[in-house]
N, C-alpha and C positions, 0 to 999 in steps of 0.2 A: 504494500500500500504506500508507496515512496511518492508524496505529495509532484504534483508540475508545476514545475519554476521556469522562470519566463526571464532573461535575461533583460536588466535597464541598461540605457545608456548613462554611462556616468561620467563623460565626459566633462560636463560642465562644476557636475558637485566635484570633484578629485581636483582641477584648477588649484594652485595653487602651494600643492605638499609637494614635498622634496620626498620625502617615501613614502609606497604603500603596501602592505602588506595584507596577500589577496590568503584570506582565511575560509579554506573550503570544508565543505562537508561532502564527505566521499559516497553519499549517496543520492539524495535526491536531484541534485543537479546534474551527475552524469548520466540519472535513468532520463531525465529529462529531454537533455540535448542529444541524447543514442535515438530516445524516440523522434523527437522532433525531426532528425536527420534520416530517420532508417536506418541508422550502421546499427552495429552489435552492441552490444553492452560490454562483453570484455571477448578479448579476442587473446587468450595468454600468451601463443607466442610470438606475438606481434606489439604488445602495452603492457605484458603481467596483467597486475590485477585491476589493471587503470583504464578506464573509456575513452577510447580515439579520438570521441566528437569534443568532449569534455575537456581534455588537456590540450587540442588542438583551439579552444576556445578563450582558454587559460594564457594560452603563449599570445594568443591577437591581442589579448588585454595587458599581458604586458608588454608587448611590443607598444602598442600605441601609448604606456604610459614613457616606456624608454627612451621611446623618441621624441621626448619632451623633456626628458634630461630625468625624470622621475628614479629614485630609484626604486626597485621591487622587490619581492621577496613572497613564494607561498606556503602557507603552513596548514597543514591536515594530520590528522591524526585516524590510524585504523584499531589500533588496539590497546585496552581490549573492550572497545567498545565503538563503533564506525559510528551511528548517527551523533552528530554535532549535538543535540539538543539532549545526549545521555549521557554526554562526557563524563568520566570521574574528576576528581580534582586534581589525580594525578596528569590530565591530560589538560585541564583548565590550567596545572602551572606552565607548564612546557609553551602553553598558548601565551602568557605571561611574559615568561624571561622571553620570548621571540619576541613580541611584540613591542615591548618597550623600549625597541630601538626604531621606532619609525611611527610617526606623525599621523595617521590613518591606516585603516583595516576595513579592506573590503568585505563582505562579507555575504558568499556564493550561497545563500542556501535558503532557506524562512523566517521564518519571524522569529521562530524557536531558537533557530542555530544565531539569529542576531542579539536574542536575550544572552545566550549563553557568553557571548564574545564579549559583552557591553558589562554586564557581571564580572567577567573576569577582568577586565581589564580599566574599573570604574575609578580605579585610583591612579589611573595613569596619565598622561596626557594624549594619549591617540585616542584619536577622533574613531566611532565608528560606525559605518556606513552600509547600507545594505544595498546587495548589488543584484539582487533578483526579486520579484514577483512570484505570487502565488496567483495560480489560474487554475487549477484542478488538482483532480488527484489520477494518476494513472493505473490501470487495471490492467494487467495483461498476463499472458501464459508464457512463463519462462522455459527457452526450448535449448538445448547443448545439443552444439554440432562438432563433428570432429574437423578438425582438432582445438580441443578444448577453447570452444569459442561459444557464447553466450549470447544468447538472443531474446527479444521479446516479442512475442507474437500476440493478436488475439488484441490489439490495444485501441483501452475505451478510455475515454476522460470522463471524469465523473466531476460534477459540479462540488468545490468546494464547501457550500455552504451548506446546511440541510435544516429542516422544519421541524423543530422540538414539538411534540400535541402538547407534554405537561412538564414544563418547566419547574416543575416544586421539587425536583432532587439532585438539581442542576448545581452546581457549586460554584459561586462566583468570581468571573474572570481578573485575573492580578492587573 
């Protein structure tokens, strides 16, 4: 159920920083841009365990910052825990001592994975910034091809939002 994020331009907000440091979440954004593109989701011996479309999207974005003199830097964390918004705090510090050398952090993933970044890093002075949208949630049948190459078939987008009937055990939002 790896939510769809929808890539912003952040050209205009980034103006400005001498570094940024692009903080991903190693999942819903590269199921995202795999789907959006049709490529595979992981393809091992061609990426390891990394999505084609995703880290090919990653280098544009530092490229266009580089070539403004920006400097860059990306930080992700797999284990032992991949989605961004379950981090332990072992991986919130790591996210920490990387960050507090650079002025903003972009930040590839939801809303969730931008509370986590903005919490970890609320005593710092990097600015942080969210570098995607949320437009759906992606459905689909995950299919292995040889060689060991990952695919998603069968894919539905399902509307973010949905219609509570009784709201009385709802717990309310931070």
């Amino acid at each position: 159920m790896p939510l769809h994020l929808e890539p912003l331009d952040m050209s205009v907000e980034l103006e400005g920083y001498k570094s940024v440091l692009i903080v991903s979440c190693p999942i819903c954004p590269p199921v995202s841009l795999a789907t959006d593109g049709g490529s595979p989701l992981m393809e091992f011996f061609r990426s390891g365990i990394k999505t084609g479309a995703y880290e090919d999207y990653v280098r544009e974005v530092r490229k266009s910052l580089e070539e403004r003199g920006v400097k860059t830097g990306v930080f992700t964390s797999y284990l032992p825990c991949t989605a961004m918004c379950l981090w332990t705090k072992g991986q919130r510090n790591r996210l920490w001592k990387r960050a507090k050398d650079y002025e903003a952090a972009l930040v590839m993933g939801c809303e969730s994975a931008r509370y986590t970044v903005e919490e970890t890093l609320k005593n710092t002075d990097c600015r942080v910034l969210l570098g995607m949208r949320l437009v759906g949630i992606t459905n689909a049948t995950l299919k292995f091809e040889f060689p060991l190459t990952a695919k998603l078939e069968d894919l539905a987008r399902v509307k973010a939002n949905e219609v509570i009937q009784d709201d009385s055990h709802q717990r309310p939002m931070i």
